[in-house]
NUTOR-535971 format. One record per residue: y, x, z negated of N, C-alpha, C in turn. Coordinates in steps of 0.001 Angstrom, whole numbers, padded with zeros to 6 digits, always signed. Layout:
<nodes>
YXZYXZYXZ...
</nodes>
This chain:
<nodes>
-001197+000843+000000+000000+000000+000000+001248+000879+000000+002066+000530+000753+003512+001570+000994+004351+000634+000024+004564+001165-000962+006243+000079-001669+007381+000511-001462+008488-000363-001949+009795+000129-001614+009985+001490-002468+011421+001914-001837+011675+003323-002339+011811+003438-004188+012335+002027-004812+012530+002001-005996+010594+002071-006773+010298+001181-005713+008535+001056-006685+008106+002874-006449+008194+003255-005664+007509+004726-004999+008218+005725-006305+009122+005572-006752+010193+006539-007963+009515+005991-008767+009320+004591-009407+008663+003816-010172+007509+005240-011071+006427+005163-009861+004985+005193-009618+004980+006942-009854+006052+007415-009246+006133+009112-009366+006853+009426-010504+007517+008877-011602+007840+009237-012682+006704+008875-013892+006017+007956-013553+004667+007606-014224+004100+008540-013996+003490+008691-013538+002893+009865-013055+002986+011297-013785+004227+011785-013239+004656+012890-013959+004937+013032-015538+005149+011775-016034+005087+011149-017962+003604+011464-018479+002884+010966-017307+001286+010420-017508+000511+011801-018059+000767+013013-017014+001051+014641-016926+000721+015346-018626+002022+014710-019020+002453+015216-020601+001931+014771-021151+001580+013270-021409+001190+012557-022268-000637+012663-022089-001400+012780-021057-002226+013229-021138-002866+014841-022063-001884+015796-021188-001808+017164-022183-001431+017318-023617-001102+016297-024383-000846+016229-025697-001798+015715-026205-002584+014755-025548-003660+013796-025804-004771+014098-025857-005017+015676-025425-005762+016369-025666-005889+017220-027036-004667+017080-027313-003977+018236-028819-003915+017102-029988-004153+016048-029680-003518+014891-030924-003593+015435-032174-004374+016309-032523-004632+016689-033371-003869+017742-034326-002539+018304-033348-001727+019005-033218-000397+018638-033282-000401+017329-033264+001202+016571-033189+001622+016906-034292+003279+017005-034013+004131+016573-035365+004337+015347-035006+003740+014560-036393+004467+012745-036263+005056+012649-037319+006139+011997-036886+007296+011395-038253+007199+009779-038011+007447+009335-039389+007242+008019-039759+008510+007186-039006+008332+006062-038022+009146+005301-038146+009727+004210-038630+008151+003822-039029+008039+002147-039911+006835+002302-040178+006684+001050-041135+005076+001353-041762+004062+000869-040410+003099+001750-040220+001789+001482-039420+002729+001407-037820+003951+002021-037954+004533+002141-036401+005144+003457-036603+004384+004623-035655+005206+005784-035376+004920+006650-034119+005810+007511-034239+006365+008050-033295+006322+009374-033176+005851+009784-032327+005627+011093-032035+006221+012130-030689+005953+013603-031295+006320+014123-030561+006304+014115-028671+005182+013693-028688+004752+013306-027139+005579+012172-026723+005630+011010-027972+006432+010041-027416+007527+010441-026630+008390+011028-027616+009383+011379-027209+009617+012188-025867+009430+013228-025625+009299+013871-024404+008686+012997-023255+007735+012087-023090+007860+011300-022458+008717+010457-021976+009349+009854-022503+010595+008682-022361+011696+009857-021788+011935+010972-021892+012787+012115-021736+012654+012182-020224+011161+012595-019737+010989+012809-018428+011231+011203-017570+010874+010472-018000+011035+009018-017669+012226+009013-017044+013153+009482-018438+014629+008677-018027+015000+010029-016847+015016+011091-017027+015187+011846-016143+015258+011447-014796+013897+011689-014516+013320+011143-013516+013869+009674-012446+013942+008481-013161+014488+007070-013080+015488+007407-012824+016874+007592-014149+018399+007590-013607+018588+008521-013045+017952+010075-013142+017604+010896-011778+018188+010652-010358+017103+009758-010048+017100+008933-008442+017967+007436-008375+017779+007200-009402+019413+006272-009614+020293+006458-010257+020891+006628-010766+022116+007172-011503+022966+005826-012200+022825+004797-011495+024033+003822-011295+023046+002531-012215+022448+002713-012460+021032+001269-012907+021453+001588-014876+021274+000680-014802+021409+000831-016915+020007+001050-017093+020061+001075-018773+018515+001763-019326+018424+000925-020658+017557+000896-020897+016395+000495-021846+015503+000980-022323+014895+001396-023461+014310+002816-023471+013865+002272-024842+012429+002396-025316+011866+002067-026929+012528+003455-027859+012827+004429-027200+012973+005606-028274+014297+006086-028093+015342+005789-027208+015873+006321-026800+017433+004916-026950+016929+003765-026904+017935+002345-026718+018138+002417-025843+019369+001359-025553+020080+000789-024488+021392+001525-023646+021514+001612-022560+022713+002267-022080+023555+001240-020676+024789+000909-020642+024730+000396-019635+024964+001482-017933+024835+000739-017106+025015+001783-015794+025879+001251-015210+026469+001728-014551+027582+001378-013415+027686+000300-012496+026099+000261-011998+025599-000600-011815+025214-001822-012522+025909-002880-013035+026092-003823-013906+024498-005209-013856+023824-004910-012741+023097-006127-012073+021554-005298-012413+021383-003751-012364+019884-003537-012741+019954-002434-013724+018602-002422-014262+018443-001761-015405+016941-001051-015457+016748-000072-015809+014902+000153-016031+014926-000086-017676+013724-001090-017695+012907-000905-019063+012020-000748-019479+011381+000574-020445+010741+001670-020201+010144+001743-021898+009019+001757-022010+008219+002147-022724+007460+003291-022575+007734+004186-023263+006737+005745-022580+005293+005805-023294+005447+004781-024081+003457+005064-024828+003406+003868-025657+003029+003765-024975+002187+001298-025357+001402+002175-025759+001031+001638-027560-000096+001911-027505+000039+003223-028824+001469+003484-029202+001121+004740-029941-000050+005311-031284-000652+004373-031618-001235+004301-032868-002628+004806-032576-003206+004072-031353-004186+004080-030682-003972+006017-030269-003277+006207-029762-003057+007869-029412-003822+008673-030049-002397+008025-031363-002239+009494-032469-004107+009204-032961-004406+008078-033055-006047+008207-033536-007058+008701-032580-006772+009287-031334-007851+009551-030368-008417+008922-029108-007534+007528-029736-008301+006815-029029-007642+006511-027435-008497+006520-026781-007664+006514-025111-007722+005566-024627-006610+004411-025266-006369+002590-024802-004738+003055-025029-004094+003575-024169-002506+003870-024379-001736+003901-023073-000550+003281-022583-000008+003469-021359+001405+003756-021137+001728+004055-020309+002924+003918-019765+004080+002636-019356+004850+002228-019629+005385+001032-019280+006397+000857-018673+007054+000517-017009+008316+000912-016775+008270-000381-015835+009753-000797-016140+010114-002572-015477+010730-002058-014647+011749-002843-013667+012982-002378-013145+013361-004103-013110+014712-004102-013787+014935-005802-013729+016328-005792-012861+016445-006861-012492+017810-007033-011259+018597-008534-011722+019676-008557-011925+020073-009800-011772+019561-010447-013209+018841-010333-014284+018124-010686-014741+016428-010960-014892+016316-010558-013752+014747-010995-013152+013934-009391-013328+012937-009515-013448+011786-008643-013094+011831-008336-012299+012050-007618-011358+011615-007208-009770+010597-006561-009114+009978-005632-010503+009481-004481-009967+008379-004148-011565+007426-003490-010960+006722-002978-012786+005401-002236-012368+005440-001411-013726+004128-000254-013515+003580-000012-014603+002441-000168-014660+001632+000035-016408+000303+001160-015746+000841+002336-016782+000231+003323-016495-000571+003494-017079-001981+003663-017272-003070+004059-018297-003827+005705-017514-003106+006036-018147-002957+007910-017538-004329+008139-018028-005278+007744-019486-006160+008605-020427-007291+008194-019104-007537+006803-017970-008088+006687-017432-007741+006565-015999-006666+007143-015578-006450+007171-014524-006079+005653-013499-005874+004737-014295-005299+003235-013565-004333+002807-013386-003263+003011-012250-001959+002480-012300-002204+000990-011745-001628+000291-013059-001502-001053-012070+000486-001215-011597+000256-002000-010778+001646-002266-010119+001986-003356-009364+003431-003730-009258+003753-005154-008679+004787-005261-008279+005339-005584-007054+006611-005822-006695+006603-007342-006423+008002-007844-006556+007877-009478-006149+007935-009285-004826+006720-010523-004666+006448-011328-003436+005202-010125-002706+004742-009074-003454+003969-008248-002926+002643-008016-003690+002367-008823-004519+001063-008666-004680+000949-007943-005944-000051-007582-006612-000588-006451-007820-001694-006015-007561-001557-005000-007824-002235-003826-007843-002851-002891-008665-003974-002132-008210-004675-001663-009609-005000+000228-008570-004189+000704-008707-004903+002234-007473-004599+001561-006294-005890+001044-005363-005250+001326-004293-006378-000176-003950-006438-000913-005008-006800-002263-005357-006434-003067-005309-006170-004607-004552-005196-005935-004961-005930-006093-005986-005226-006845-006546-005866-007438-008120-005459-009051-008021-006311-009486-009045-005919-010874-008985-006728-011502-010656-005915-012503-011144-005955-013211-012496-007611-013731-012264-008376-014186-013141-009869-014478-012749-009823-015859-012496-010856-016367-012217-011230-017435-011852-012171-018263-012902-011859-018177-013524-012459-018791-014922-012039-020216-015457-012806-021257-015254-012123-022645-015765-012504-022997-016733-013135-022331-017957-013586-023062-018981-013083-022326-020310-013095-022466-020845-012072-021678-022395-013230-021117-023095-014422-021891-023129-015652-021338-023576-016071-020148-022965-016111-019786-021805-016559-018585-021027-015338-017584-020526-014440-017777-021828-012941-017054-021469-012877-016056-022688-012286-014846-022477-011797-014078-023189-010193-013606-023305-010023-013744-024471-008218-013625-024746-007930-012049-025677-006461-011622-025603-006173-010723-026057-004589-010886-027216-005115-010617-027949-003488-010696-028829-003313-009293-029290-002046-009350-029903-001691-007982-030976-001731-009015-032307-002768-008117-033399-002662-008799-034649-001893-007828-035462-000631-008914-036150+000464-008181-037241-000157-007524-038173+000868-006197-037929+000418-005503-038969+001765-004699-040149+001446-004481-041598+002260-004451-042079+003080-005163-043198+004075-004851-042230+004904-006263-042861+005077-007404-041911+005083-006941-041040+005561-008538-039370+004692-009251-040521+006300-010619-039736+006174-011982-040226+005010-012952-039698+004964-012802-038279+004145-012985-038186+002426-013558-038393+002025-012910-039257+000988-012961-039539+000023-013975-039699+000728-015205-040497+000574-016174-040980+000778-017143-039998+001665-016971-038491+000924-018357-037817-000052-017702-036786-000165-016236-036648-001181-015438-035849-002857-015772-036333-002725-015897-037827-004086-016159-038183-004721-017744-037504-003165-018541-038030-003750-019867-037396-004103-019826-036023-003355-019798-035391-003828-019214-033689-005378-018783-033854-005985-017817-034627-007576-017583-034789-007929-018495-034558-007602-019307-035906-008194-020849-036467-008278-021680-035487-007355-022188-034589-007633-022911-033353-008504-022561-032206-008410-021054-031393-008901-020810-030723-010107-020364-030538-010420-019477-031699-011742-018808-031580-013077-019888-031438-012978-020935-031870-014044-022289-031750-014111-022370-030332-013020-022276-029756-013031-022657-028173-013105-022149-027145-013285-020578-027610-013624-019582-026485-014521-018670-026708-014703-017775-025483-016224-016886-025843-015524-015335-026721-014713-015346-027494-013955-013900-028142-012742-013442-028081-011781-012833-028761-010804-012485-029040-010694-010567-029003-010036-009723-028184-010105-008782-028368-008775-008297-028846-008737-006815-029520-007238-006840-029911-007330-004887-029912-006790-004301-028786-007140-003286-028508-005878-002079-028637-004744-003255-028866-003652-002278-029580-002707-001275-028648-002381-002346-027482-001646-001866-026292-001334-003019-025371-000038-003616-026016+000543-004895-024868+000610-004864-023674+001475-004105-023074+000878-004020-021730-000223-003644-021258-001100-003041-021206-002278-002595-021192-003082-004737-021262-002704-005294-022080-003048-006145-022667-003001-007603-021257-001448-007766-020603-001431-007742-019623-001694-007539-018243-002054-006459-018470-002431-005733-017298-003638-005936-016843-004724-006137-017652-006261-006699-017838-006285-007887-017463-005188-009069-017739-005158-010154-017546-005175-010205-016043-004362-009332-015322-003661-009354-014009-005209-008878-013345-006012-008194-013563-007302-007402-013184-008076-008526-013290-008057-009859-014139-009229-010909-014344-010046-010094-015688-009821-008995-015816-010320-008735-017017-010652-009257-018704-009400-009763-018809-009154-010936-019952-008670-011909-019091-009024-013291-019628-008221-014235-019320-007284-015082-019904-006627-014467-020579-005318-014496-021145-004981-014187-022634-003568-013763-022361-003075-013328-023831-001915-013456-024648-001890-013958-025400-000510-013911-026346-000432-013199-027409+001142-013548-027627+001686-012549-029023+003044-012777-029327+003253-013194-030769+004117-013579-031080+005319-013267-031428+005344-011666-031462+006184-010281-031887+006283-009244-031014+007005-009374-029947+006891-007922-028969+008221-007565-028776+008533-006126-028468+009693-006197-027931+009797-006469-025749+010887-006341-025375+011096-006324-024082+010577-005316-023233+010413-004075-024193+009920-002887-023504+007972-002984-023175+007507-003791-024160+006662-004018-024151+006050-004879-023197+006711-005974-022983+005940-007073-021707+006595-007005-020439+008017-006558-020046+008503-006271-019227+007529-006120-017669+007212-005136-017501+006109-004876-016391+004827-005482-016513+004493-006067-017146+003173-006998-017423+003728-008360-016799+005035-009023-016698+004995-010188-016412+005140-010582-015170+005802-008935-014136+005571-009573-012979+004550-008947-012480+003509-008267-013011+002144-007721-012329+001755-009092-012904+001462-009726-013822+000813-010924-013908+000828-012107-012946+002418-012484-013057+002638-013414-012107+002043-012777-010144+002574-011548-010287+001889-011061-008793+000375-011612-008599-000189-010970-009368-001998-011353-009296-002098-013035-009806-001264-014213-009415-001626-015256-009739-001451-015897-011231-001028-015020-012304-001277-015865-013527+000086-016646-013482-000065-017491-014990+001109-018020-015098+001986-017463-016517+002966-017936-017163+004267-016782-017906+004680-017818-019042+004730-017676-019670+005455-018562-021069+005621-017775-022092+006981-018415-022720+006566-018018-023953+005730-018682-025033+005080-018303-025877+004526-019150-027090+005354-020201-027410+006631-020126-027940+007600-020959-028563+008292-022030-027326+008174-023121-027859+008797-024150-026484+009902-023362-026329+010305-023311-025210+012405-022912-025301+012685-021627-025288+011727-021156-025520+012199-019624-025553+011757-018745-024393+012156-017428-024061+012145-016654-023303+011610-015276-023502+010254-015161-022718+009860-013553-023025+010627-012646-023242+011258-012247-022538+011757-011473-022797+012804-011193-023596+013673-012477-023868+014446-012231-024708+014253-012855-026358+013028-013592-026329+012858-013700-027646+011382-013393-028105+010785-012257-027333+009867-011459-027978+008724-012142-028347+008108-013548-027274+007344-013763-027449+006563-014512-026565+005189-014067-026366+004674-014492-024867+003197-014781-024449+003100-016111-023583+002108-016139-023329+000984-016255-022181+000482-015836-021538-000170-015661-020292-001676-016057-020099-002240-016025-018741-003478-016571-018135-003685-017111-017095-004925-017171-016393-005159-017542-015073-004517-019007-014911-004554-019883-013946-003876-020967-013311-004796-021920-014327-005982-021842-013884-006596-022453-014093-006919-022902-016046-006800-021938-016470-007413-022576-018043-005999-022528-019160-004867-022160-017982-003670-021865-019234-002884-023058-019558-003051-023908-019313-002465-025286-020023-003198-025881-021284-004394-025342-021511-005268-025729-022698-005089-024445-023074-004689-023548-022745-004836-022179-023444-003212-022310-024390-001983-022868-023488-000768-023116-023973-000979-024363-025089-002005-025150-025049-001720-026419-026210-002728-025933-027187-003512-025306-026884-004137-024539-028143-003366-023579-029266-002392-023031-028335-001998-021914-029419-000679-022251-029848-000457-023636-029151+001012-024198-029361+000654-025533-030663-000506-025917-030839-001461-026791-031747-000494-027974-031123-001231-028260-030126-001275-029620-029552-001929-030220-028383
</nodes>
């Protein structure tokens, strides 16, 4: 697949993040990590990642604003687009060994999604999506599964940890759903989390606590490969109120009144 010049920068700064963050991922064992919050931190790799990211990105654009989990918000000259950029979905999972961790980079326009790339470097899978062009997994279309029954469906959440408030209507969500489907996985990487959805891998997932950096590129690789986009909360907006829910065409209206308890 040839993408536009913005997806192609996209895909080659992933890449080159993927590089580092792989070569550290070999050393985990070696990090300096400093605490950022309880059971959320941040590490040295993080950081240098999001570094080459932004490089790289406002690099080849200069004029686009930024968004950045480690780094915040900046505006650009360009008033209408922005990249939003997660350099390691997934940090916890890292620092423990474990290789379920990705890359995350949006490009939004106007307000909208336009563009997105979820990198899982530890295994080599870029998925990707431009509007009106499809998703992608390598050099794969991808597409949401074909699954019509909730019983023979598998879902993905992030379960709160900590302090998130959370917690307490996440459990109920258990309470409703798990009767009605074949399992719940929780693997500790939102986009990544997404991204599976978009593959038919899971068939759908919510979560009630994310930031923007987090679902950003998951929602239009989702919508690309067919799924559909909500948030959990009537009225509200993924992206801007951090909470979201997804799945194939087919089983996400019982998947939305299940976890909405109605």
């Amino acid at each position: 697949m040839i993408g536009s010049a913005n997806l192609n920068i996209m895909l080659k700064a992933a890449r080159k993040a993927g590089r580092s963050l792989v070569k550290d991922f070999r050393e985990v064992e070696n990090l300096q990590v400093s605490v950022k919050a309880a059971g959320d931190f941040v590490s040295r790799a993080d950081v240098a990642a999001e570094n080459i990211l932004k490089e790289e990105l406002l690099g080849a654009r200069p004029n686009y604003g930024w968004l950045g989990e480690e780094t915040g918000g900046q505006d650009g000259a360009d008033p209408t687009r922005r990249w939003i950029v997660d350099p390691l979905d997934g940090t916890t999972n890292f620092l423990h060994g474990l290789p379920h961790w990705a890359i995350s980079i949006a490009l939004e326009q106007k307000g909208e999604i336009v563009a997105g790339v979820v990198f899982d470097a530890a295994k080599d899978e870029m998925f990707f999506a431009e509007k009106g062009a499809g998703a992608w997994m390598n050099d794969t279309r991808i597409r949401v599964s074909g699954r019509h029954r909730m019983i023979e469906s598998i879902f993905a959440t992030g379960v709160p940890f900590a302090a998130k408030k959370t917690l307490p209507a996440t459990l109920h969500d258990f309470s409703r759903l798990l009767p009605k489907c074949a399992g719940v996985r929780r693997w500790g990487a939102a986009a990544l989390d997404m991204a599976y959805v978009a593959a038919g891998r899971y068939d759908g997932y919510w979560e009630r606590e994310v930031n923007a950096w987090d679902i950003a590129a998951g929602l239009i690789i989702v919508k690309e490969a067919g799924g559909l986009v909500d948030a959990v909360r009537e009225g509200h907006k993924p992206l801007e109120d951090g909470d979201v829910i997804v799945a194939n065409d087919a089983i996400f209206n019982e998947f939305v009144r299940t976890i909405r308890d109605r």
